[in-house]
TIMI-738356 format. One record per residue (C-alpha): residue number from 0; x, y, z. Coordinates in pm, whole numbers, always signed. Layout:
BEGIN
ROKE   k     xx     yy     zz
ROKE NUM      X      Y      Z
...
//
This chain:
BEGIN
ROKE   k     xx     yy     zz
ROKE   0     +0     +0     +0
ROKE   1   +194   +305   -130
ROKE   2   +116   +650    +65
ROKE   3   +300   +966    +64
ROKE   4   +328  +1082   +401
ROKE   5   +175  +1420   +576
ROKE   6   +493  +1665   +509
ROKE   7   +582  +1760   +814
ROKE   8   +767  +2115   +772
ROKE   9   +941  +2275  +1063
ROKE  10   +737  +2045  +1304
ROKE  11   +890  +2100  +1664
ROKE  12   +877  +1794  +1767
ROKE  13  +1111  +1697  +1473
ROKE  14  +1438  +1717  +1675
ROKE  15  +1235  +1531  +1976
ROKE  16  +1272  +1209  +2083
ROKE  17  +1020  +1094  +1873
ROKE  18   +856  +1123  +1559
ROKE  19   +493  +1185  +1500
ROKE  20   +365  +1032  +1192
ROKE  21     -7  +1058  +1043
ROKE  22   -144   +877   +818
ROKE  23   -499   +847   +675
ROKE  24   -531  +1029  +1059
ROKE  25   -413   +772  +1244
ROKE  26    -72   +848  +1450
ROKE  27   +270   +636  +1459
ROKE  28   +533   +730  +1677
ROKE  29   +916   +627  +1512
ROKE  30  +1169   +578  +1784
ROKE  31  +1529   +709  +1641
ROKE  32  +1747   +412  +1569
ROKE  33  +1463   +162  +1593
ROKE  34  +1451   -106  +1283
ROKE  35  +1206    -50   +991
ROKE  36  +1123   -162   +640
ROKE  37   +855   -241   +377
ROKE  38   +648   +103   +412
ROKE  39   +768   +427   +219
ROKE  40   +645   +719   +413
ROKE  41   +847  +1035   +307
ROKE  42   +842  +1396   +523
ROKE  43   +995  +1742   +422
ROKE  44  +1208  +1883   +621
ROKE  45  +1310  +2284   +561
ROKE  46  +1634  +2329   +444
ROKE  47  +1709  +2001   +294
ROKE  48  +1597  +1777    +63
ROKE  49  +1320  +1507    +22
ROKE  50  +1391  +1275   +292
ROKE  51  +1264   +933   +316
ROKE  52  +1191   +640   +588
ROKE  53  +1137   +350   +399
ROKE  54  +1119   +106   +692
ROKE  55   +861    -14   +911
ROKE  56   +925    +45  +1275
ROKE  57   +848   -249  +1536
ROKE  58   +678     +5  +1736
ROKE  59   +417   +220  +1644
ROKE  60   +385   +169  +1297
ROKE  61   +346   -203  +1146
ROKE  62   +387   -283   +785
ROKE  63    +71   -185   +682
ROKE  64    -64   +134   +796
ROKE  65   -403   +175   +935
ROKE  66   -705   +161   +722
ROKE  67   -867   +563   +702
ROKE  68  -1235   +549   +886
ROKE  69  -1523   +378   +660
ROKE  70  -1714   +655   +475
ROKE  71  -2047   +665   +627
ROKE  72  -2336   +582   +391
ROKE  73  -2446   +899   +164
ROKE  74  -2814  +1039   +316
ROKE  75  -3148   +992   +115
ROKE  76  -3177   +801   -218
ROKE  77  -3025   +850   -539
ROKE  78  -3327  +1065   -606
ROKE  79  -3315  +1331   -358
ROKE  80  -2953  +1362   -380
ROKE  81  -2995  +1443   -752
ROKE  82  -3257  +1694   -672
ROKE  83  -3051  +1866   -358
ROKE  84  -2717  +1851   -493
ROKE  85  -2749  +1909   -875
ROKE  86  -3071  +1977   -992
ROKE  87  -3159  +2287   -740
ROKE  88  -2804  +2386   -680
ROKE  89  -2775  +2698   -524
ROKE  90  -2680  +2889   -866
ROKE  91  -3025  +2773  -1012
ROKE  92  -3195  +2863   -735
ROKE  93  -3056  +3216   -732
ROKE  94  -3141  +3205  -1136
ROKE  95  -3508  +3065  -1044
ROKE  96  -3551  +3370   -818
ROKE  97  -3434  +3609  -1011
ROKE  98  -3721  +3470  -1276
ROKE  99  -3928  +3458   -994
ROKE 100  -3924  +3824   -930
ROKE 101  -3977  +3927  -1259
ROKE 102  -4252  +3751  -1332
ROKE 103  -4445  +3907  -1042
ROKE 104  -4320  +4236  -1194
ROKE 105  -4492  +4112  -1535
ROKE 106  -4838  +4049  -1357
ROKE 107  -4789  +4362  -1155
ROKE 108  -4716  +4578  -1495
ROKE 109  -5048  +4352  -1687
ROKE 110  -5270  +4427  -1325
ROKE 111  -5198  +4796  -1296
ROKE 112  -5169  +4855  -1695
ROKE 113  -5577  +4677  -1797
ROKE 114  -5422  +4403  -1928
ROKE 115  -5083  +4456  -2141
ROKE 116  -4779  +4634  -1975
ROKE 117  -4653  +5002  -2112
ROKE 118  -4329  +5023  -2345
ROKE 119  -4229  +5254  -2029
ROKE 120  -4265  +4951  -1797
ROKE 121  -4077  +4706  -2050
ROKE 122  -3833  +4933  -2090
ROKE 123  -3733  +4955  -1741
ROKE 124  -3761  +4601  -1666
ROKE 125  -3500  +4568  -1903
ROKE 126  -3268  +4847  -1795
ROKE 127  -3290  +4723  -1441
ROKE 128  -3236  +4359  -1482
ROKE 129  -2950  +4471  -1772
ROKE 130  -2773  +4677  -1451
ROKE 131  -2786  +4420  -1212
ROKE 132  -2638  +4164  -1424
ROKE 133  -2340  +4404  -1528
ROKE 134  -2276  +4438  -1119
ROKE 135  -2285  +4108  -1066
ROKE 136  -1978  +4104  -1270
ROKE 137  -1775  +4435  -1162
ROKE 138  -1524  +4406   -946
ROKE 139  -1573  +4659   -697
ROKE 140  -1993  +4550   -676
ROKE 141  -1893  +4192   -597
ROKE 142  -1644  +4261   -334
ROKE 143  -1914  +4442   -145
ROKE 144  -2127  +4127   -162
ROKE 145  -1862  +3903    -37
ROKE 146  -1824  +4167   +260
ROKE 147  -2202  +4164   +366
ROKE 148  -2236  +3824   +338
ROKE 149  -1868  +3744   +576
ROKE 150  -1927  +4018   +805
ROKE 151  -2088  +3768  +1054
ROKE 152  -1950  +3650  +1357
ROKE 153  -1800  +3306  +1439
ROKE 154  -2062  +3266  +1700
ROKE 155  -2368  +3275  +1435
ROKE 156  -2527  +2943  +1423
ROKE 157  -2363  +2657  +1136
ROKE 158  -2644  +2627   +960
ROKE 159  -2673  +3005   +862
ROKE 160  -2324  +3040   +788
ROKE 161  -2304  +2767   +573
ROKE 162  -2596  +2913   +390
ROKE 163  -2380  +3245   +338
ROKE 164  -2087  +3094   +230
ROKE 165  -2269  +3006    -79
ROKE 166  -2223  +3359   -177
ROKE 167  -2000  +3256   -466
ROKE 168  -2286  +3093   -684
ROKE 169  -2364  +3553   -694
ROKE 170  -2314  +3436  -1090
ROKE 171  -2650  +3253  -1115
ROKE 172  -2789  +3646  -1066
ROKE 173  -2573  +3782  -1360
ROKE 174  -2677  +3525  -1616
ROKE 175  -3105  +3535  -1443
ROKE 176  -3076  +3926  -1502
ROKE 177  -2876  +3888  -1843
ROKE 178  -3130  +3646  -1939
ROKE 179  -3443  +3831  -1785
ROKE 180  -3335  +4165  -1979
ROKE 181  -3343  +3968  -2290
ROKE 182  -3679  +3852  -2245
ROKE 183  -3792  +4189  -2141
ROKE 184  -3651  +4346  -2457
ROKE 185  -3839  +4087  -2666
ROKE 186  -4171  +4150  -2534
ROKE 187  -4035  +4531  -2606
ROKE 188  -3987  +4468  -2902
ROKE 189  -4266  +4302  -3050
ROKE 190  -4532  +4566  -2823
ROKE 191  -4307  +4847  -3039
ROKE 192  -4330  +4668  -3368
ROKE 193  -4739  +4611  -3294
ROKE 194  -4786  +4997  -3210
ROKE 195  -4613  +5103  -3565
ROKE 196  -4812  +4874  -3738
ROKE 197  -5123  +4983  -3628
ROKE 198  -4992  +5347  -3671
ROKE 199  -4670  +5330  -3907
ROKE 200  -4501  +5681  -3956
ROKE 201  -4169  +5770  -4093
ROKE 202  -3837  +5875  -3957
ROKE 203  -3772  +5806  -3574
ROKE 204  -4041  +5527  -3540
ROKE 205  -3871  +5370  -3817
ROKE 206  -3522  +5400  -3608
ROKE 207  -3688  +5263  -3319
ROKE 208  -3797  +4954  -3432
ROKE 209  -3466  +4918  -3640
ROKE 210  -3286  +4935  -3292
ROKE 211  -3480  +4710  -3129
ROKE 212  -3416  +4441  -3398
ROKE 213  -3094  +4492  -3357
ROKE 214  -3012  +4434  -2989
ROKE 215  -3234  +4188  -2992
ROKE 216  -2960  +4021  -3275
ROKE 217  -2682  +4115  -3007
ROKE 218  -2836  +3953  -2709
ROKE 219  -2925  +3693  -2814
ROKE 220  -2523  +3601  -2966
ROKE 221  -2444  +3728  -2615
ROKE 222  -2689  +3437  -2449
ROKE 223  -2590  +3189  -2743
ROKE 224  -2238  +3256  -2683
ROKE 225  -2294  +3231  -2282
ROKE 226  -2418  +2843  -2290
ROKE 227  -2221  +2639  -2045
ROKE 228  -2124  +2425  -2361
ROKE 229  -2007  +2649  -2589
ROKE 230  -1834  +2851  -2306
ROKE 231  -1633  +2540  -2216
ROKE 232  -1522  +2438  -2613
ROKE 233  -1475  +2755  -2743
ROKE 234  -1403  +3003  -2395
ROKE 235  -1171  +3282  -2637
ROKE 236  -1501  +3311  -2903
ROKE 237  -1728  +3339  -2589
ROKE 238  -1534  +3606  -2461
ROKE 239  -1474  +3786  -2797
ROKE 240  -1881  +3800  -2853
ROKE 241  -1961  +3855  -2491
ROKE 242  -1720  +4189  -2548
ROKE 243  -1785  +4321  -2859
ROKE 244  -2156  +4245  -2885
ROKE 245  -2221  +4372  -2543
ROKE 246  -2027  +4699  -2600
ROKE 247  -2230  +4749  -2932
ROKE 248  -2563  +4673  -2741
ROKE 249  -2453  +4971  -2511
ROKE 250  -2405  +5222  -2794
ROKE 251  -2761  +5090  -2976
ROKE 252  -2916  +5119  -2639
ROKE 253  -2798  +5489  -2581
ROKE 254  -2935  +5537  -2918
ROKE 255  -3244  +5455  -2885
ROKE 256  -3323  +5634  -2584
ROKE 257  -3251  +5932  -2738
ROKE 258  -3480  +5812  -3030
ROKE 259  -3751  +5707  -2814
ROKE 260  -3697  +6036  -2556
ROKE 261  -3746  +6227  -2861
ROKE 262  -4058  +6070  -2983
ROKE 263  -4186  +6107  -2621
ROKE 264  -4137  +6491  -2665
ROKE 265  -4317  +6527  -2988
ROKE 266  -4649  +6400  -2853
ROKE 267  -4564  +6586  -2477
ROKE 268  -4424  +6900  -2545
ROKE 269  -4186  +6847  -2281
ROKE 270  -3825  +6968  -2343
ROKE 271  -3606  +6644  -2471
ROKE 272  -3351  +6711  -2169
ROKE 273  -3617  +6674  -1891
ROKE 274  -3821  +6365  -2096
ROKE 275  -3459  +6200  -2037
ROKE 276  -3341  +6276  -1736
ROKE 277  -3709  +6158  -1574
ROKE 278  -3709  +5814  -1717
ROKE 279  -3604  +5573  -1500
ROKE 280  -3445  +5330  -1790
ROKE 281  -3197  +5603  -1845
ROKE 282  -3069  +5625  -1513
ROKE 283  -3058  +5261  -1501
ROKE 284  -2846  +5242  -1837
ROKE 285  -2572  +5513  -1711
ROKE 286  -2525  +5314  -1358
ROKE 287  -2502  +5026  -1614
ROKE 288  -2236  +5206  -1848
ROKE 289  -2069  +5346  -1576
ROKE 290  -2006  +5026  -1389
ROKE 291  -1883  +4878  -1748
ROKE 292  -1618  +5064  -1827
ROKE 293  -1500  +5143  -1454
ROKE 294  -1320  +4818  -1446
ROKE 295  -1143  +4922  -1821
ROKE 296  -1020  +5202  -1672
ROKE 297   -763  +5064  -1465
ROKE 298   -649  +4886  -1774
ROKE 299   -223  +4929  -1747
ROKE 300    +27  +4722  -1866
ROKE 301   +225  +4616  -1584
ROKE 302   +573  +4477  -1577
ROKE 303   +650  +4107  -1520
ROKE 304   +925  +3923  -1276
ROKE 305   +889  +3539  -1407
ROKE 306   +991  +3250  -1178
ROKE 307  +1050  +2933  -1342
ROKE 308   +899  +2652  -1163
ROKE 309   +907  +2351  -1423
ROKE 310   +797  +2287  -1770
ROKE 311   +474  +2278  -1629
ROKE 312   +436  +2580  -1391
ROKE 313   +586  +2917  -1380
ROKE 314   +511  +3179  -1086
ROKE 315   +467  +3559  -1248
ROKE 316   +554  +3810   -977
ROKE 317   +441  +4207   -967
ROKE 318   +583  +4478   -781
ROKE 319   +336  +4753   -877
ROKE 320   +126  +4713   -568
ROKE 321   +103  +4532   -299
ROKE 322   -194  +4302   -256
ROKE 323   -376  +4189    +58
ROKE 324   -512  +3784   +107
ROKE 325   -820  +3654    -60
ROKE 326   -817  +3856   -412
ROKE 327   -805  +3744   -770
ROKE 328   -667  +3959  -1082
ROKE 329   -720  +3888  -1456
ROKE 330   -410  +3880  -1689
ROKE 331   -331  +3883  -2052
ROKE 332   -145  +3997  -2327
ROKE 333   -417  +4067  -2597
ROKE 334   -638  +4250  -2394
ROKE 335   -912  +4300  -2654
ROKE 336   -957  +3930  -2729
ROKE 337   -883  +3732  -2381
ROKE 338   -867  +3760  -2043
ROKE 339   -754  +3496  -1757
ROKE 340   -811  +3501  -1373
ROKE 341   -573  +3410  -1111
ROKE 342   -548  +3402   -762
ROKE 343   -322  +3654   -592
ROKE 344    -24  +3540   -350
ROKE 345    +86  +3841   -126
ROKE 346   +449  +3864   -121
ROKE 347   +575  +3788   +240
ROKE 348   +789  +4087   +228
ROKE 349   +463  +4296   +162
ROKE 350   +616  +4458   -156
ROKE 351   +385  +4295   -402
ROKE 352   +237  +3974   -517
ROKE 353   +228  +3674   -742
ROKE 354    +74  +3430   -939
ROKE 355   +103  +3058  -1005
ROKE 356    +43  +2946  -1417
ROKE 357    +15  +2575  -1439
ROKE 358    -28  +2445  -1815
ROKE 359   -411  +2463  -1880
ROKE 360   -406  +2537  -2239
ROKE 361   -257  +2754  -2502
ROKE 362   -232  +3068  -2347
ROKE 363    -75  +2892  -2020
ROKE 364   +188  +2727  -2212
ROKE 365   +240  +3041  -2367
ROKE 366   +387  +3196  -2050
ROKE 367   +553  +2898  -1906
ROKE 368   +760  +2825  -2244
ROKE 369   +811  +3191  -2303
ROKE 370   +804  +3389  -2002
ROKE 371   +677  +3730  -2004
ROKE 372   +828  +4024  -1948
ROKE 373   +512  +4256  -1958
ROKE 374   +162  +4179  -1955
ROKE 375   -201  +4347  -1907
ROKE 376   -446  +4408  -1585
ROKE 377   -767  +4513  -1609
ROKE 378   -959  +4619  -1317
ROKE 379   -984  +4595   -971
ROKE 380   -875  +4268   -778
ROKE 381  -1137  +4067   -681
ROKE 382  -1245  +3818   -388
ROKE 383  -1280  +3507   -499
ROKE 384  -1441  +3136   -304
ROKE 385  -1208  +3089    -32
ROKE 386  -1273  +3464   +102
ROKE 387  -1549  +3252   +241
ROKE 388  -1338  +3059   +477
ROKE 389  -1346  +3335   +741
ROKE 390  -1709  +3208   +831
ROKE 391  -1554  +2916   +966
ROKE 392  -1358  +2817  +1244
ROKE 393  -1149  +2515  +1148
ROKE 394  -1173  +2383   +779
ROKE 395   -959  +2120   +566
ROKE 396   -834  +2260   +224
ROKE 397   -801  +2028    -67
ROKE 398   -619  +2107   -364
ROKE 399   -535  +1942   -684
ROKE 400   -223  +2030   -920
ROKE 401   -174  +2382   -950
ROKE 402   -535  +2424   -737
ROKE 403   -262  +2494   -486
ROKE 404   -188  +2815   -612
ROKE 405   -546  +2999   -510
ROKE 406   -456  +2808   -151
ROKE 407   -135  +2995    -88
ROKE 408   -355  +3330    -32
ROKE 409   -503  +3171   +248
ROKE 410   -196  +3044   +393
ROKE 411    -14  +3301   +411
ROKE 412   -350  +3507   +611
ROKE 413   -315  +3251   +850
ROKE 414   -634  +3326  +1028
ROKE 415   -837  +3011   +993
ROKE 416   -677  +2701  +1161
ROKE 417   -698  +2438   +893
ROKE 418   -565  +2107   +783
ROKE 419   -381  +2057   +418
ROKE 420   -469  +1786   +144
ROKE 421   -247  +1855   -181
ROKE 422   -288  +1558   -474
ROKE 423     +9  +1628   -744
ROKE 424   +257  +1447   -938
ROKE 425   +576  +1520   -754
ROKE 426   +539  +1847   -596
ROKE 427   +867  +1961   -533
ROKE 428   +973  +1915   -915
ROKE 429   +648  +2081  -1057
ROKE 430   +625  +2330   -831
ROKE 431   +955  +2414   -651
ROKE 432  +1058  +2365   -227
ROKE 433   +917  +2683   -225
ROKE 434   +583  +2622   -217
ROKE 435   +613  +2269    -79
ROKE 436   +788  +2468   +210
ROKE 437   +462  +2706   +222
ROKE 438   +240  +2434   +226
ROKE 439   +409  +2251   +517
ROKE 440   +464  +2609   +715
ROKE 441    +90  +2639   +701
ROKE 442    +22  +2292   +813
ROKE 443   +307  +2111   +915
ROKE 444    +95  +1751   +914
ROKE 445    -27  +1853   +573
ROKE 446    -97  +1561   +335
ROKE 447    +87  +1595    +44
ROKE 448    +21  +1330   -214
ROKE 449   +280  +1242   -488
ROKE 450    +25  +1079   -771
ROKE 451   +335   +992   -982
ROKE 452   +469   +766   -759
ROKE 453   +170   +642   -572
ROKE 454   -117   +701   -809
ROKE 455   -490   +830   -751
ROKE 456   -551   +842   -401
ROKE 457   -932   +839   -326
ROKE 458  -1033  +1210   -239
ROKE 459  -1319  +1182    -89
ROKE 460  -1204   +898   +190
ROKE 461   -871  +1109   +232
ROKE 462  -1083  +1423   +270
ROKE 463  -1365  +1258   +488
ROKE 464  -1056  +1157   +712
ROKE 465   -886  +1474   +773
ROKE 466  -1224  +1675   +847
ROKE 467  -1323  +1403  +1104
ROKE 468  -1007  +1403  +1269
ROKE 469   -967  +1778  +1226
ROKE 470  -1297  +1808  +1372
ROKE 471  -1374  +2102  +1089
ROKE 472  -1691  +2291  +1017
ROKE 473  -1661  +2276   +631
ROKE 474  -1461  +2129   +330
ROKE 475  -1284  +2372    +39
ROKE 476  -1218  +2205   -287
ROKE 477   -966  +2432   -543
ROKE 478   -921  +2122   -833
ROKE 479  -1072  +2055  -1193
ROKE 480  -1427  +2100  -1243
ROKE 481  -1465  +1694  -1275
ROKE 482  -1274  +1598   -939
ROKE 483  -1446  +1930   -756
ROKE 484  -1830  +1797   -827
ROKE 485  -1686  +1440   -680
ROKE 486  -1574  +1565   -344
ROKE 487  -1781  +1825   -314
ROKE 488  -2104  +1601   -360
ROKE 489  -1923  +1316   -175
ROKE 490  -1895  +1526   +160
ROKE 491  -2258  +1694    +99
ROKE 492  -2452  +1413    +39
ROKE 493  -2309  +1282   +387
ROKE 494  -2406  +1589   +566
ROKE 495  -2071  +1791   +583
ROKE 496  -2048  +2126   +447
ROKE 497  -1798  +2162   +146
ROKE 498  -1803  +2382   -114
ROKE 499  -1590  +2408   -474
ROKE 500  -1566  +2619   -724
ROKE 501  -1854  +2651   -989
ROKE 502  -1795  +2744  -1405
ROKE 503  -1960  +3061  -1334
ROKE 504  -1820  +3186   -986
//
């Protein structure tokens, strides 16, 4: 049975008389000098290299080590799991709300109205739902959310903070307001289109009803170009129309509500400055513009101090700023055309940051083959899912590969105590001592697992073991979106709180 052993960085108790050992969670102590074989379980120790004990000890540890606790069985059938843990996730519920309250808008509007809403009460159903999906996606709008929703104390009940820490599904409200606007601005349209046909003039009516067709054309390539599926296959064309045609919907919006402010003062009398400045939709649209280009401006090209790791990692390092735990900061080098998040890593020093590229695709093997001396930021870092760990007291991190990189934030806050599970083929090779030795400074019984020389461990056993006998309120998953749904689902459908990282958060 081949296990790479808890690292055990810096441990105290190193230069003791003995040696403590975990293993699945189960404790071994090696007497110095006594005789062992058959089991290879290997510690770091700072300042040197890898070493190894690849002997079995005739006390405390026998040649095999102890089995991890049996999972317990998972809760419900296969039936209500489906429907708790997939079906209604917390993202579609948040999306099923946000559809929720527009429809009662719709039957307020078709109440009040004698049965068919106003093009004034379309229109501002749209604008509104079109703002709140642009916040839900601006960096400085999001960070306020994560602060309301963590600004509880430790001593609020489990059950409620567990419910808040679900504040990073926020992006099931973006695409339920993106997606709500749209279907606003159809019904917009075809109520315009049905008043010039019963009454078709010339000129601006004609403009209107041109306008409409045509960001109707742009949202729906922005929704198109949104689905999970073609997101996933083709993420650079997703981006590229998400841009583009959402910038050109803002210019045909401001367009038309000139166009329809004007008509409004033709049949009024009212001047054209005060028909605008009292309708609701354009307020709504200049938050909306505002808040869209607020994050552009901050768009600098910043200069880059590359770290080599491997052929398969590189760490980027920035000394523009310095940059406080928790935050996340997009990256490129064509900044018109793509964009790439990362988690930040505070220098220790406090004289800037940096972040860790694993090879994920083209533009990741990009920098690690040719590192970069200058590339793009665009603006203002953001909090990403483990911000959330302040709502707990004691938690167990797991991380995958270069999932380790978003975990180095939170070590190096070192507020919340927690216990380390790191799966990776060889982790001092990929990623360099210097991270292994942050890893093992954060947790010195940290479970480092070395999948090239001991293969796929099981996650969810390993991870069910260290929150059991690290006692922990909740589980944080940073892996790939395949292995992230496992554990995640394999700790909730037992009853203990974890939580992962979703395509949209």
């Amino acid at each position: 049975m081949a296990l790479l052993h808890p690292a055990a960085h810096n441990d105290p108790e190193m230069n003791s008389p003995k040696i403590p050992h975990k293993v699945y969670g189960h404790t071994g102590i090696v007497e110095p000098g006594s005789k062992v074989e058959t089991i290879s379980l290997d510690y770091y120790d700072l300042g040197s290299s890898t070493s190894s004990v690849s002997e079995s000890t005739e006390k405390g540890l026998q040649s095999e080590p102890p089995s991890p606790p049996p999972l317990p069985n998972k809760r419900g059938s296969s039936l209500t799991r489906y429907l708790s843990y997939t079906l209604f996730s917390v993202y579609r519920k948040m999306f099923a709300a946000i559809f929720t309250i527009n429809l009662i808008a719709f039957i307020a509007f078709v109440a009040i109205n004698n049965g068919s809403p106003t093009l004034t009460n379309v229109k501002n159903a749209t604008s509104a739902n079109l703002l709140a999906s642009i916040l839900m996606r601006q960096e400085n709008a999001v960070n306020l959310v994560y602060e309301i929703f963590t600004c509880v104390p430790l001593s609020t009940p489990l059950i409620i903070r567990r419910k808040l820490a679900k504040v990073f599904h926020y992006g099931g409200v973006h695409s339920g307001c993106g997606v709500a606007a749209v279907v606003w601005f159809i019904l917009y349209m075809a109520l315009a289109t049905k008043e010039f046909a019963h009454k078709p003039t010339h000129g601006l009516a004609i403009a209107n009803i041109i306008t409409c067709y045509l960001l109707v054309t742009m949202f729906l390539l922005i929704l198109g170009g949104a689905h999970p599926r073609f997101r996933v296959m083709f993420h650079d064309y997703f981006e590229a129309i998400h841009r583009f045609a959402g910038w050109t919907a803002l210019i045909i919006l401001w367009s038309q509500t000139f166009i329809v402010a004007e008509l409004t003062r033709k049949k009024s009398g009212i001047s054209l400055g005060f028909t605008i400045v009292r309708a609701p939709s354009f307020w709504f649209l200049l938050i909306t513009t505002i808040f869209t280009f607020l994050s552009w401006s901050q768009l600098r090209q910043r200069e880059v101090f590359p770290e080599t790791l491997s052929d398969h990692a590189t760490r980027l390092h920035f000394k523009y700023r310095n940059m406080k735990p928790f935050y996340g900061l997009k990256l490129s080098d064509r900044p018109l055309l793509e964009w790439h998040a990362f988690a930040t890593i505070p220098d220790a020093d406090g004289q800037g940051f940096s972040v860790v590229v694993s090879n994920a695709g083209d533009w990741t093997n990009r920098q690690i083959q040719n590192p970069p001396k200058k590339l793009w930021t665009r603006g203002y870092p953001m909090h990403g899912l483990l911000y959330t760990t302040r709502l707990f007291r004691r938690i167990v991190l797991v991380a995958t590969g270069s999932g380790i990189g978003p975990c180095l934030s939170l070590m190096y806050c070192n507020k919340t105590p927690r216990r380390i599970l790191w799966s990776t083929p060889n982790p001092e090779t990929t990623y360099g001592v210097g991270i292994v030795e942050t890893v093992c400074k954060a947790d010195p019984q940290a479970v480092i697992w070395n999948t090239r020389e001991n293969g796929r461990p099981d996650m969810v056993a390993l991870t069910y073991s260290l929150f059991v006998e690290f006692n922990a309120e909740a589980v944080f998953v940073i892996s790939n979106p395949k292995l992230t749904r496992k554990i995640v689902y394999g700790m909730e459908s037992r009853g203990i709180v974890a939580y992962g990282a979703i395509f949209d958060s």
